[in-house]
mmCIF file of the N, C-alpha and C atoms, coordinates in Angstrom:
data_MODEL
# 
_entry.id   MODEL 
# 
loop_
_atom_site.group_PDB 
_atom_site.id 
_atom_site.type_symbol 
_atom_site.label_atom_id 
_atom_site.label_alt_id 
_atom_site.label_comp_id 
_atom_site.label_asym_id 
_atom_site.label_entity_id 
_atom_site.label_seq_id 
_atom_site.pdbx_PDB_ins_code 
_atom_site.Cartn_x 
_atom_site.Cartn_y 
_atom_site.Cartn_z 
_atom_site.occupancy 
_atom_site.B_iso_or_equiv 
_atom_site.pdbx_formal_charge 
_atom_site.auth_seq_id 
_atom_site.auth_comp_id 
_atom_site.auth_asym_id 
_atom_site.auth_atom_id 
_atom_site.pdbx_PDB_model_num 
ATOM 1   N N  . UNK A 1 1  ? 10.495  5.616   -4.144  1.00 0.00 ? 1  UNK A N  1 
ATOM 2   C CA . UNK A 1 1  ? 11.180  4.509   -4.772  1.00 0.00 ? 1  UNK A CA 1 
ATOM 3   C C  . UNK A 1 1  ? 11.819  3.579   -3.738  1.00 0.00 ? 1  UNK A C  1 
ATOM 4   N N  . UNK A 1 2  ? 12.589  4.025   -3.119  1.00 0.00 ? 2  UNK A N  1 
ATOM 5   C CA . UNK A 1 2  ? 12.434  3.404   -1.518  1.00 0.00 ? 2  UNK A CA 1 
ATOM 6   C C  . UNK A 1 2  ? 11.680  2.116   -1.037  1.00 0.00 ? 2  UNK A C  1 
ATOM 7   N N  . UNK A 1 3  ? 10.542  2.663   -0.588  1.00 0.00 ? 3  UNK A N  1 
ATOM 8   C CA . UNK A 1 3  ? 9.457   2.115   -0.347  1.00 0.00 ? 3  UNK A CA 1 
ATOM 9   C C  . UNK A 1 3  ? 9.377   1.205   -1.233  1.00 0.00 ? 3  UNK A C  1 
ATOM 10  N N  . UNK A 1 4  ? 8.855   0.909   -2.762  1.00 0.00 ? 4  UNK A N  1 
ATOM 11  C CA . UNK A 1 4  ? 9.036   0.195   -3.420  1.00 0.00 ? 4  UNK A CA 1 
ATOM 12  C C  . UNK A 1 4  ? 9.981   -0.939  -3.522  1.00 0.00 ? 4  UNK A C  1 
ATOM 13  N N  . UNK A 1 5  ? 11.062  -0.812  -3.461  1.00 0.00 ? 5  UNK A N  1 
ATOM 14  C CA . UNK A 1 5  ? 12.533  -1.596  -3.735  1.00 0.00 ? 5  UNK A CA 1 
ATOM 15  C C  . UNK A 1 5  ? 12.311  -2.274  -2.236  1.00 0.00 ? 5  UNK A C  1 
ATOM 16  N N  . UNK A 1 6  ? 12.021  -1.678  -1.521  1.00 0.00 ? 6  UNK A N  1 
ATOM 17  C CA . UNK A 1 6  ? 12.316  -2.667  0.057   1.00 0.00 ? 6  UNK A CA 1 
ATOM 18  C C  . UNK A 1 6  ? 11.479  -3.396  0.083   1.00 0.00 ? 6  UNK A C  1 
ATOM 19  N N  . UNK A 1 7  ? 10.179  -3.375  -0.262  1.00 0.00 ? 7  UNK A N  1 
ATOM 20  C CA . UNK A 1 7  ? 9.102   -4.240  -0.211  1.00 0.00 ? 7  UNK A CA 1 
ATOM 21  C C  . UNK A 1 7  ? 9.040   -4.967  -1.277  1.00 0.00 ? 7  UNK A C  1 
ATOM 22  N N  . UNK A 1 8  ? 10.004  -4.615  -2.724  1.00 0.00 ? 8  UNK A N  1 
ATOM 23  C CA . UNK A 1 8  ? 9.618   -5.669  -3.664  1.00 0.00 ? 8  UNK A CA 1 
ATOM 24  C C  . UNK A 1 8  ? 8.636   -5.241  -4.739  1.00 0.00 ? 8  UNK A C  1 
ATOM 25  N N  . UNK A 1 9  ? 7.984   -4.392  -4.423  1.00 0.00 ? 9  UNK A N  1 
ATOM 26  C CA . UNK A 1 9  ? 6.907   -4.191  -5.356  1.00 0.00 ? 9  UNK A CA 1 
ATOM 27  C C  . UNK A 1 9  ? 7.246   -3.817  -6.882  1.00 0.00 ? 9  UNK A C  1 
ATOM 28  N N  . UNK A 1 10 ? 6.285   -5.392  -7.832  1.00 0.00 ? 10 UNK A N  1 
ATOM 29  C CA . UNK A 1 10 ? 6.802   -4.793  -9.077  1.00 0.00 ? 10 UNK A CA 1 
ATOM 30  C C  . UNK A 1 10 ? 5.740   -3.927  -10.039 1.00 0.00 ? 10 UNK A C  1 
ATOM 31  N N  . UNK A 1 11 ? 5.101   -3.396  -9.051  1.00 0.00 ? 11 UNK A N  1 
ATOM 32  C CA . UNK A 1 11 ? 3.851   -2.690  -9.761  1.00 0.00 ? 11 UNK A CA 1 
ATOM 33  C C  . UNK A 1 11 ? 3.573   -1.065  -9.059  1.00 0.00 ? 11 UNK A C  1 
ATOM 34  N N  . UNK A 1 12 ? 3.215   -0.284  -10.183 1.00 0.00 ? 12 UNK A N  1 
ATOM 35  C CA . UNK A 1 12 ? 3.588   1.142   -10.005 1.00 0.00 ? 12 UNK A CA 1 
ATOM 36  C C  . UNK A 1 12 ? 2.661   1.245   -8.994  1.00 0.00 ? 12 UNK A C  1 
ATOM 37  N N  . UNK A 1 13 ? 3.313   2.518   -7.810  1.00 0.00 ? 13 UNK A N  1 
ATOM 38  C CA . UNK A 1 13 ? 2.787   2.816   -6.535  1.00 0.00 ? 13 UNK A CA 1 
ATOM 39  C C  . UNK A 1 13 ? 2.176   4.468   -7.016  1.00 0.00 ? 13 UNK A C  1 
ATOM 40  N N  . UNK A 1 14 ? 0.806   4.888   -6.562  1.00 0.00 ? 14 UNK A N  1 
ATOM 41  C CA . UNK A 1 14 ? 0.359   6.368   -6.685  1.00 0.00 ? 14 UNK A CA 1 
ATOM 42  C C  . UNK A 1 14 ? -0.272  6.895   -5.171  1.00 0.00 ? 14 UNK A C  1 
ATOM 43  N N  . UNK A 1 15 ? 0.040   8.100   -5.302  1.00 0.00 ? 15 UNK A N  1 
ATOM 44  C CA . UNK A 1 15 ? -0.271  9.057   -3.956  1.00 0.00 ? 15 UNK A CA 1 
ATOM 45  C C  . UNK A 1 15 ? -1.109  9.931   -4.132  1.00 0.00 ? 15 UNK A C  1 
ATOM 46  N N  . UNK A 1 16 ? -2.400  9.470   -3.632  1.00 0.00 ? 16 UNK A N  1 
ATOM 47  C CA . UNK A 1 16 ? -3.363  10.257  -4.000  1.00 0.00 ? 16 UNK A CA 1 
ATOM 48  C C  . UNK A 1 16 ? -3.668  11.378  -3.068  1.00 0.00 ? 16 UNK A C  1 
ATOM 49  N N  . UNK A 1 17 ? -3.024  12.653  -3.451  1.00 0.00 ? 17 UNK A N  1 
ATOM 50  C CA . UNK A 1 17 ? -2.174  13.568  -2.289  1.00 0.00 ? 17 UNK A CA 1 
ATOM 51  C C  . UNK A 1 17 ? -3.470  14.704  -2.581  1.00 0.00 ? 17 UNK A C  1 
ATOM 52  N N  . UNK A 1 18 ? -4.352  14.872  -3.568  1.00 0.00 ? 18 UNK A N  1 
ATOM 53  C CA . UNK A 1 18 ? -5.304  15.730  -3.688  1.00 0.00 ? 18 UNK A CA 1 
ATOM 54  C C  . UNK A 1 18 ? -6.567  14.796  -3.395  1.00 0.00 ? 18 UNK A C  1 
ATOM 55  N N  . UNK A 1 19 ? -6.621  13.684  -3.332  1.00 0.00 ? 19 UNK A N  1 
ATOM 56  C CA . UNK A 1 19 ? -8.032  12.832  -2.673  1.00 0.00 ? 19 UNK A CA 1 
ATOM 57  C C  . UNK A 1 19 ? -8.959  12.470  -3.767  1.00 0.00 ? 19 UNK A C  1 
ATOM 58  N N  . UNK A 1 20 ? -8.794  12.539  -4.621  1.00 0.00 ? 20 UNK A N  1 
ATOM 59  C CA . UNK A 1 20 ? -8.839  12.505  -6.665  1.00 0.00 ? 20 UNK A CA 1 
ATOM 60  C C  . UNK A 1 20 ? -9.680  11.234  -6.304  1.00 0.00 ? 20 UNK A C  1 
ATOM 61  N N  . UNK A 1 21 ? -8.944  10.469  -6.485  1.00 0.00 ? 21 UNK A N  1 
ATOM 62  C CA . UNK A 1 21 ? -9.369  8.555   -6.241  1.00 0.00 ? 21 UNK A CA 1 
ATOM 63  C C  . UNK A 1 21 ? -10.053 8.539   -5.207  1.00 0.00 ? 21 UNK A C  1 
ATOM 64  N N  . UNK A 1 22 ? -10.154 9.060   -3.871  1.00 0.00 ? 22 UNK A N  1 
ATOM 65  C CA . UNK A 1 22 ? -10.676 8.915   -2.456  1.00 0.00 ? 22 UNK A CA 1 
ATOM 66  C C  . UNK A 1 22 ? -12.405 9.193   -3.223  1.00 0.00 ? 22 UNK A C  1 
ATOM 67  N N  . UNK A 1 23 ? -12.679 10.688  -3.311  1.00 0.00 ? 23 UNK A N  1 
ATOM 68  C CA . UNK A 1 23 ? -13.173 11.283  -3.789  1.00 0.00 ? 23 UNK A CA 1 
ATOM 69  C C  . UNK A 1 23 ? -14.903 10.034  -5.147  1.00 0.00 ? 23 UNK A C  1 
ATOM 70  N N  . UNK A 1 24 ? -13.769 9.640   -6.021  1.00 0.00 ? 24 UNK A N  1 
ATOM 71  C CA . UNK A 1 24 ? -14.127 8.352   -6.811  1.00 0.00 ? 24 UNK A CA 1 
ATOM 72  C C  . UNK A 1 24 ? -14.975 7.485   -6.296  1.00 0.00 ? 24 UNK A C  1 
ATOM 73  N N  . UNK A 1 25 ? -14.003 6.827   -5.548  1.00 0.00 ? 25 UNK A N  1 
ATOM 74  C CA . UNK A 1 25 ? -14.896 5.702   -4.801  1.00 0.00 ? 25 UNK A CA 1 
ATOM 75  C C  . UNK A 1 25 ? -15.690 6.126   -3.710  1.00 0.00 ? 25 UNK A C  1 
ATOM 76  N N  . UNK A 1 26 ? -15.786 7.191   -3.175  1.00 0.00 ? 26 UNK A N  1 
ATOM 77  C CA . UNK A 1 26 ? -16.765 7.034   -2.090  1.00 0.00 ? 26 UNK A CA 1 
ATOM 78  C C  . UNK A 1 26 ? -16.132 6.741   -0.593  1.00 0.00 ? 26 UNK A C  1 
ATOM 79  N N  . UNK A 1 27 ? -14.830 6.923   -0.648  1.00 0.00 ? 27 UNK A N  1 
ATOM 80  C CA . UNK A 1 27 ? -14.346 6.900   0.387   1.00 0.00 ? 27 UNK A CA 1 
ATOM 81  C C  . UNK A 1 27 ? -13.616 7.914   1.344   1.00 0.00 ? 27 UNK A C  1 
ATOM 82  N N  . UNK A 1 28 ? -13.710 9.042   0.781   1.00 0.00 ? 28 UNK A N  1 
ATOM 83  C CA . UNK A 1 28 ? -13.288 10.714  1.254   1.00 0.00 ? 28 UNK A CA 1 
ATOM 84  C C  . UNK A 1 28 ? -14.447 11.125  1.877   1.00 0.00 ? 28 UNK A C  1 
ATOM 85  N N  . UNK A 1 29 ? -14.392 11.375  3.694   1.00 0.00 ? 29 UNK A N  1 
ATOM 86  C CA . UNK A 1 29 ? -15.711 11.332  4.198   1.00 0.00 ? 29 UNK A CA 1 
ATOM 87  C C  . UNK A 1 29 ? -15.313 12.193  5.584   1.00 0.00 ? 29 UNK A C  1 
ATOM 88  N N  . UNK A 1 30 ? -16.290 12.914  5.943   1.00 0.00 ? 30 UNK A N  1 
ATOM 89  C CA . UNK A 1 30 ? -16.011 13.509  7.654   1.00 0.00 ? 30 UNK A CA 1 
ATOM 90  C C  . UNK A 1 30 ? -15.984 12.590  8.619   1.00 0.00 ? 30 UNK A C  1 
ATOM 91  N N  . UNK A 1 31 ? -15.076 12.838  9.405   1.00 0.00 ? 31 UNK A N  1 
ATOM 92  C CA . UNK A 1 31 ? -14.708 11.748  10.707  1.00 0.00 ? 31 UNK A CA 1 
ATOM 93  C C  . UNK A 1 31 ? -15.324 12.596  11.909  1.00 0.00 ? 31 UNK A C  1 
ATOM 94  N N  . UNK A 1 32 ? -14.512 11.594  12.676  1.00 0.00 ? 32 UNK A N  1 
ATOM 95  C CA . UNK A 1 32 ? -14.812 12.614  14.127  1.00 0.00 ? 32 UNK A CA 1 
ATOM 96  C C  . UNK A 1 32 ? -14.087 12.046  15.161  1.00 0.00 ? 32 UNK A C  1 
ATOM 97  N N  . UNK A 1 33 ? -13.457 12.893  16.122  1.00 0.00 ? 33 UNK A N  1 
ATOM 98  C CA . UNK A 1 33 ? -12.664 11.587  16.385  1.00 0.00 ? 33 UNK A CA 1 
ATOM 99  C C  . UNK A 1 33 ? -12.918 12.481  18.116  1.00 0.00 ? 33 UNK A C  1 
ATOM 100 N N  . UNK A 1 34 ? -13.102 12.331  19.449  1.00 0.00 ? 34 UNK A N  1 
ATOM 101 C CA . UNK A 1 34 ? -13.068 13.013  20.600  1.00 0.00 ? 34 UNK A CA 1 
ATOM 102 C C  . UNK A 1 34 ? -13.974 14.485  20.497  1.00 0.00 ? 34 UNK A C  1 
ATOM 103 N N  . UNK A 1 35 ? -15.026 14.032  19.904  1.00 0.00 ? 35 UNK A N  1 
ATOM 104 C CA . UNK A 1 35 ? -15.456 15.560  19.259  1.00 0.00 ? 35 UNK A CA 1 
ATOM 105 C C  . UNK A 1 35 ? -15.082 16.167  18.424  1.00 0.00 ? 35 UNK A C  1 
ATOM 106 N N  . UNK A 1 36 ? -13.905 15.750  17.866  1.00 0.00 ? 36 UNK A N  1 
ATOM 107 C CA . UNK A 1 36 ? -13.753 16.851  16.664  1.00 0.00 ? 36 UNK A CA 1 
ATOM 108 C C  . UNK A 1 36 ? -13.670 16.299  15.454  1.00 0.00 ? 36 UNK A C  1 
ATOM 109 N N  . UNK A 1 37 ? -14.266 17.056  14.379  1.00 0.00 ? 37 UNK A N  1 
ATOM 110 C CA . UNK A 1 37 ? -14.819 16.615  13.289  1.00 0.00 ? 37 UNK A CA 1 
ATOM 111 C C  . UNK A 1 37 ? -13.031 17.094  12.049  1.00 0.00 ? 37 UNK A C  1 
ATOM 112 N N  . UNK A 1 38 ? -13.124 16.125  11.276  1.00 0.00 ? 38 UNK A N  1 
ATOM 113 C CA . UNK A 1 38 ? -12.100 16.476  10.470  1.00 0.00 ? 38 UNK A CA 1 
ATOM 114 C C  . UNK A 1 38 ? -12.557 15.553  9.089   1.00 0.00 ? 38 UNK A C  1 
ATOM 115 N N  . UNK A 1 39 ? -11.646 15.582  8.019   1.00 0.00 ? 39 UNK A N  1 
ATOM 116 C CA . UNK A 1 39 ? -12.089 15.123  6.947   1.00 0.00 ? 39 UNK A CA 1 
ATOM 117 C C  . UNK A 1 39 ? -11.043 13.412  6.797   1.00 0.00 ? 39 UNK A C  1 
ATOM 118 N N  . UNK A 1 40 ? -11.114 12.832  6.081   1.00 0.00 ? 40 UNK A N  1 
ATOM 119 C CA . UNK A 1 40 ? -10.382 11.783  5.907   1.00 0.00 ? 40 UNK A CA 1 
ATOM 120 C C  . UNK A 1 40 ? -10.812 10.547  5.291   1.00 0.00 ? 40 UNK A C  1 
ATOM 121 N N  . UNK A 1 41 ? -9.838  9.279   5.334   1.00 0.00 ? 41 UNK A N  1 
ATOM 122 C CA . UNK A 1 41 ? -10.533 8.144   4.086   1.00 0.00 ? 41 UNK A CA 1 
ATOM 123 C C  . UNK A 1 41 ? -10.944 7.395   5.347   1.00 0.00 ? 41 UNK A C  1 
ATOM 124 N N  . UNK A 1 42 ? -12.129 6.954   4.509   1.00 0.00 ? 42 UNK A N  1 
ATOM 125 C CA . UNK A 1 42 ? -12.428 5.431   5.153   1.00 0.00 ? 42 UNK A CA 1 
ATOM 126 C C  . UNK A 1 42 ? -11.812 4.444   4.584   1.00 0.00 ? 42 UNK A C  1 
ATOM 127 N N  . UNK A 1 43 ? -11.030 3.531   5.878   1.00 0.00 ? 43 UNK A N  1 
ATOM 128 C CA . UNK A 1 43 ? -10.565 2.326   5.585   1.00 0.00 ? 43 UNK A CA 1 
ATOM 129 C C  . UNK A 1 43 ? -11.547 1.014   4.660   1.00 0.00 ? 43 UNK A C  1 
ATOM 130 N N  . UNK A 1 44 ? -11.168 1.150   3.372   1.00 0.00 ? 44 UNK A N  1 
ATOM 131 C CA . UNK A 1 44 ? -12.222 0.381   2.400   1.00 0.00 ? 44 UNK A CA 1 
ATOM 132 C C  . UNK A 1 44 ? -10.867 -0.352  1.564   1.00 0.00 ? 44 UNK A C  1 
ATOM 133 N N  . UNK A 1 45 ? -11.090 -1.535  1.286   1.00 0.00 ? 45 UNK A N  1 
ATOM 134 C CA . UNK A 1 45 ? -10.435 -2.335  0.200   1.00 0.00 ? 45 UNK A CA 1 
ATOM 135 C C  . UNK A 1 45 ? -11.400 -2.682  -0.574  1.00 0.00 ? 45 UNK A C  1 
ATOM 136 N N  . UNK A 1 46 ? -10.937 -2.149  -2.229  1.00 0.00 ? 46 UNK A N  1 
ATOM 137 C CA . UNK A 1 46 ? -11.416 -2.978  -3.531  1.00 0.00 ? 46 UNK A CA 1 
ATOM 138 C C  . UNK A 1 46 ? -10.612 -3.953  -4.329  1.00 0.00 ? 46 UNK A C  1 
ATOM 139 N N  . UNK A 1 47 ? -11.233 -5.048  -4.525  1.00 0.00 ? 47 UNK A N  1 
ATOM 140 C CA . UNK A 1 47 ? -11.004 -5.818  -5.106  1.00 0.00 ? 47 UNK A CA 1 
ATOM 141 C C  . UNK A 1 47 ? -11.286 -5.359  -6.630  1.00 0.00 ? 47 UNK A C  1 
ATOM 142 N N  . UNK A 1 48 ? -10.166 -5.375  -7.636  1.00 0.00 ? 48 UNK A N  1 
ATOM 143 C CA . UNK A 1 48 ? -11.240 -5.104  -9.161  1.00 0.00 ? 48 UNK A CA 1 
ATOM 144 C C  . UNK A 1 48 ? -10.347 -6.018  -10.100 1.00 0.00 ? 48 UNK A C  1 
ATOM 145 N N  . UNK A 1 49 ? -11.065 -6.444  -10.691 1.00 0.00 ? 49 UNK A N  1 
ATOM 146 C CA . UNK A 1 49 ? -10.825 -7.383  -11.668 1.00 0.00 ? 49 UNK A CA 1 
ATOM 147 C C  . UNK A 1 49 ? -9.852  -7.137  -12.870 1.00 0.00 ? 49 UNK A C  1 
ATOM 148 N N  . UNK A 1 50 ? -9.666  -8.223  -13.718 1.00 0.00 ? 50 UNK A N  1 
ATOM 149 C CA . UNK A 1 50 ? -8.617  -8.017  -14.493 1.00 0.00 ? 50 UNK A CA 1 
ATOM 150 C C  . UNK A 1 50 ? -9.109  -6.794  -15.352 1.00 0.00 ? 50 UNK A C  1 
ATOM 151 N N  . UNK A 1 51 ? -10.734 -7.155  -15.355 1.00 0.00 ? 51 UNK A N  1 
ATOM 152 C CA . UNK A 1 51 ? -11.393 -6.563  -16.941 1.00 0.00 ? 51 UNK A CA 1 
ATOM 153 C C  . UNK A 1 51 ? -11.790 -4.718  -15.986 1.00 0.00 ? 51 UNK A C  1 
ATOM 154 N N  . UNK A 1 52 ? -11.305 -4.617  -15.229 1.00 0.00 ? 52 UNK A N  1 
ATOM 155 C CA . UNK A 1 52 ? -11.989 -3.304  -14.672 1.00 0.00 ? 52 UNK A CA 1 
ATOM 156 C C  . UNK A 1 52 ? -13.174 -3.520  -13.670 1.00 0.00 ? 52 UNK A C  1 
ATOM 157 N N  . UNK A 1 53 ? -13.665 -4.461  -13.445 1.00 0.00 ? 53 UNK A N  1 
ATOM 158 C CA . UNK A 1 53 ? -15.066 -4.362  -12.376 1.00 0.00 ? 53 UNK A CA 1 
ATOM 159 C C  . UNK A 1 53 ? -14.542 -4.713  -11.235 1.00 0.00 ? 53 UNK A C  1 
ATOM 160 N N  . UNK A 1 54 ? -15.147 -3.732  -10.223 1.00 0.00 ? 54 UNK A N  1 
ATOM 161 C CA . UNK A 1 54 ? -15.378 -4.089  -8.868  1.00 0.00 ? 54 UNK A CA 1 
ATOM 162 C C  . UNK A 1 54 ? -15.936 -5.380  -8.469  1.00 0.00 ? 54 UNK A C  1 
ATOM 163 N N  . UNK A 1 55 ? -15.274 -6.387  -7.841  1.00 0.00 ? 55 UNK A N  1 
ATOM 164 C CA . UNK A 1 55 ? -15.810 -7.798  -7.279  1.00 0.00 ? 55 UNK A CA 1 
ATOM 165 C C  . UNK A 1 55 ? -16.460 -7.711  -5.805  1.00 0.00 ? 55 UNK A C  1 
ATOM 166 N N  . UNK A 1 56 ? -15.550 -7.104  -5.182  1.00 0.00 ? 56 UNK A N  1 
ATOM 167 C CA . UNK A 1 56 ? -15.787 -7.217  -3.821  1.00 0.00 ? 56 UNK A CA 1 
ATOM 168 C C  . UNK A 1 56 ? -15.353 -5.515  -3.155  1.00 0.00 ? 56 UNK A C  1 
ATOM 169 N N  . UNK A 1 57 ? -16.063 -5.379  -2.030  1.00 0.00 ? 57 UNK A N  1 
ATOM 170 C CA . UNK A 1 57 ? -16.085 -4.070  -1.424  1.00 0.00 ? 57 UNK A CA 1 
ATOM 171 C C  . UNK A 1 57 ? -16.134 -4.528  0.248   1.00 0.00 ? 57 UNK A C  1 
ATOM 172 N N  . UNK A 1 58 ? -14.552 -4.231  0.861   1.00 0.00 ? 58 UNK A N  1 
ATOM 173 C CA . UNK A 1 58 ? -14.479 -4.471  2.132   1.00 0.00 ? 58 UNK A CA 1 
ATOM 174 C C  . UNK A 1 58 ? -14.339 -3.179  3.244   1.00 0.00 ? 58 UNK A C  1 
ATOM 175 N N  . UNK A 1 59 ? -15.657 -2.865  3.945   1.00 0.00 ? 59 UNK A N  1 
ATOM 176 C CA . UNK A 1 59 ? -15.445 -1.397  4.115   1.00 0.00 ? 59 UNK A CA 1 
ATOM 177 C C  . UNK A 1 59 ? -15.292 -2.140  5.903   1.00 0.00 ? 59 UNK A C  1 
ATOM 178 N N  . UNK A 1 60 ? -14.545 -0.650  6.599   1.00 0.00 ? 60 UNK A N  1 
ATOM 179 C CA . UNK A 1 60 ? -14.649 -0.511  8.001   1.00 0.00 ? 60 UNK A CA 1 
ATOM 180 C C  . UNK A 1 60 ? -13.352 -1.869  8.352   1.00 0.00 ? 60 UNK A C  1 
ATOM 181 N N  . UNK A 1 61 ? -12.021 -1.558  7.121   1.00 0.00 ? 61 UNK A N  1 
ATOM 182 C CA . UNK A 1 61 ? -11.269 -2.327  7.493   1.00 0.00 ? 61 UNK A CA 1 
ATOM 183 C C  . UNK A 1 61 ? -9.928  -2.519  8.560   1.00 0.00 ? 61 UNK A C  1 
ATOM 184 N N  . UNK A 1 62 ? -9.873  -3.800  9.610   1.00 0.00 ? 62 UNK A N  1 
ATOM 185 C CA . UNK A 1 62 ? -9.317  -3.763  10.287  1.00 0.00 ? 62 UNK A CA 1 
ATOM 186 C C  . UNK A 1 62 ? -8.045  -4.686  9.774   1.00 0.00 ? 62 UNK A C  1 
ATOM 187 N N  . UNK A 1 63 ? -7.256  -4.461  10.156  1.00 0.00 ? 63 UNK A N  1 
ATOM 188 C CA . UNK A 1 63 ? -5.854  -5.349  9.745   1.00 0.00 ? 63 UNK A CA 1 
ATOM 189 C C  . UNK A 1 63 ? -5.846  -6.963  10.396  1.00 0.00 ? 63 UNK A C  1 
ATOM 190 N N  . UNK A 1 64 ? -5.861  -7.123  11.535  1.00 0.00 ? 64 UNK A N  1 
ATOM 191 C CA . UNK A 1 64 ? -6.482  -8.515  11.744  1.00 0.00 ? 64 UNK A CA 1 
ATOM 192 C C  . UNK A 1 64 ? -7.112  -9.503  11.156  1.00 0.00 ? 64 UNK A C  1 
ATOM 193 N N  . UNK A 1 65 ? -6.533  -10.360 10.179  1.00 0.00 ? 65 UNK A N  1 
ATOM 194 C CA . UNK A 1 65 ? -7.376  -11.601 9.477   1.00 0.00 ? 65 UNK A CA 1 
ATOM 195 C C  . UNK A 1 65 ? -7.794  -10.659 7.970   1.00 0.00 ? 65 UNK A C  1 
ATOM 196 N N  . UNK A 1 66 ? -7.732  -9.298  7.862   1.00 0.00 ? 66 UNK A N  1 
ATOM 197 C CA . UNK A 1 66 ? -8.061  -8.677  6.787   1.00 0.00 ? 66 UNK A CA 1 
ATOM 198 C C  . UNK A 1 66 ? -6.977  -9.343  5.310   1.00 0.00 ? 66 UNK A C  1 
ATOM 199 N N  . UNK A 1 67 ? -5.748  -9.640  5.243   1.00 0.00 ? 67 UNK A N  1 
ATOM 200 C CA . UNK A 1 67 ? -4.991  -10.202 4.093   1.00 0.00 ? 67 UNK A CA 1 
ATOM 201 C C  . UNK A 1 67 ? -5.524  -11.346 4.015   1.00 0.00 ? 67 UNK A C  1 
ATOM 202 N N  . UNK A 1 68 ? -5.887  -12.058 4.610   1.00 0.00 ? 68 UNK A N  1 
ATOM 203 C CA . UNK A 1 68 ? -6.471  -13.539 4.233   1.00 0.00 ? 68 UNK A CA 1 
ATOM 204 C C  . UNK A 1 68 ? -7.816  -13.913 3.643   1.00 0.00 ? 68 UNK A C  1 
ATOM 205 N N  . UNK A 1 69 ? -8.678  -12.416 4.222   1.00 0.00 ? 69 UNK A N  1 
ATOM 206 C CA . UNK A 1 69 ? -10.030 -12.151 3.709   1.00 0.00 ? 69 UNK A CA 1 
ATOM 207 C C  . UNK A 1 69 ? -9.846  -11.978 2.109   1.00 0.00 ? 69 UNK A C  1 
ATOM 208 N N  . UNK A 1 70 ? -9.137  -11.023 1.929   1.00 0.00 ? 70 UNK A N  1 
ATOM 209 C CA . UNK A 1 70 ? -8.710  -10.554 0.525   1.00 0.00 ? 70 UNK A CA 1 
ATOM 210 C C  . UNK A 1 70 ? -8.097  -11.617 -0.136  1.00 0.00 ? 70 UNK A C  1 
ATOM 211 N N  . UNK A 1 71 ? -7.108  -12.536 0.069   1.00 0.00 ? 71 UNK A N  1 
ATOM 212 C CA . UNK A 1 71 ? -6.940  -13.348 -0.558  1.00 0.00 ? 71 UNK A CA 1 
ATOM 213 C C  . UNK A 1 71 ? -7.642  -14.716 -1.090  1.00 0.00 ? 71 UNK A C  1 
ATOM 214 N N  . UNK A 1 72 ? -8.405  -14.794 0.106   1.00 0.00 ? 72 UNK A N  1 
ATOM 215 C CA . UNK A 1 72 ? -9.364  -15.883 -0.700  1.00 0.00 ? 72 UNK A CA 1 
ATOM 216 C C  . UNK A 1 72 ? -10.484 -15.378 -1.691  1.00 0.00 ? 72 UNK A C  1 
ATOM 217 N N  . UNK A 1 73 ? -10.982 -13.978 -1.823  1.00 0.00 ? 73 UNK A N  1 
ATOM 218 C CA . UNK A 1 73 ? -11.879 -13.300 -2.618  1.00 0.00 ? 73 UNK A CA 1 
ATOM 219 C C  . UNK A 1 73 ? -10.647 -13.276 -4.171  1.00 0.00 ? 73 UNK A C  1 
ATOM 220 N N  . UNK A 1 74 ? -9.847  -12.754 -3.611  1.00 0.00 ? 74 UNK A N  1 
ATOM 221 C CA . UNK A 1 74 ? -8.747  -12.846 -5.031  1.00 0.00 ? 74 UNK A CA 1 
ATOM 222 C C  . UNK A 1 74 ? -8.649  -14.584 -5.736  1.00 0.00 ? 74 UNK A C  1 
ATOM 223 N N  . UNK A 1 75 ? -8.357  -15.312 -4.882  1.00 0.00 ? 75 UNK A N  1 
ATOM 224 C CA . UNK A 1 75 ? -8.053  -16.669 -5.187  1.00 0.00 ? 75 UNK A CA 1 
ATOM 225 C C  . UNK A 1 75 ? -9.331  -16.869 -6.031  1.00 0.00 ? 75 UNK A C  1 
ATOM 226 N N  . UNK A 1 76 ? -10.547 -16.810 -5.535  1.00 0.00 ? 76 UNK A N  1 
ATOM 227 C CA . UNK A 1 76 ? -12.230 -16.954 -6.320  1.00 0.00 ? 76 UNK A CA 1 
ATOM 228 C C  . UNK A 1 76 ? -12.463 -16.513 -7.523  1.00 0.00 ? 76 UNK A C  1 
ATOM 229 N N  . UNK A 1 77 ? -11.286 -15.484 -7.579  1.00 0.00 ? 77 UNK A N  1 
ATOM 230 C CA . UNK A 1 77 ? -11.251 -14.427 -8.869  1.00 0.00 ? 77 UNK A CA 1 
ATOM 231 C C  . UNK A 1 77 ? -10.764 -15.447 -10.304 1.00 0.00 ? 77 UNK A C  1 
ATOM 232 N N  . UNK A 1 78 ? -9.748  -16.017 -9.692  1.00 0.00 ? 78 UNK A N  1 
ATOM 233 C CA . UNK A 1 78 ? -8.728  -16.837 -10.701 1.00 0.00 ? 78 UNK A CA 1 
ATOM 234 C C  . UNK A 1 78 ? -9.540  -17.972 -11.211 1.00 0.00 ? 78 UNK A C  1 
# 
């Protein structure tokens, strides 16, 4: 709740602490990182629409220029 209130957010936050949702989309996958193999998410943003559909699928995401990417795909939405 924290987290929430400091940032403002007026929309419910979930922790997908069993990988449930990861799992879903296709984004719960083996890594590897110096040789060693472990499990984890791939950095992927979905865009989904008011009505439920997936619009856009931004995989292998880097934070750099990434909010502005998303926002003009959102803006296209409207």
């Amino acid at each position: 709740m924290k987290f929430k209130a400091k940032h403002g957010f007026t929309y419910p936050l979930i922790a997908d602490t069993e990988h449930a949702a990861c799992e879903l989309y296709g984004v719960w996958a083996e890594k590897s990182m110096y040789g060693k193999k472990y499990w984890g998410v791939n950095r992927t943003t979905f865009v989904i629409a008011a009505d439920g559909r997936i619009t856009h699928v931004f995989e292998k995401v880097k934070p750099e220029g990434h909010a502005a990417a998303v926002a003009d795909v959102v803006r296209d939405l409207a």
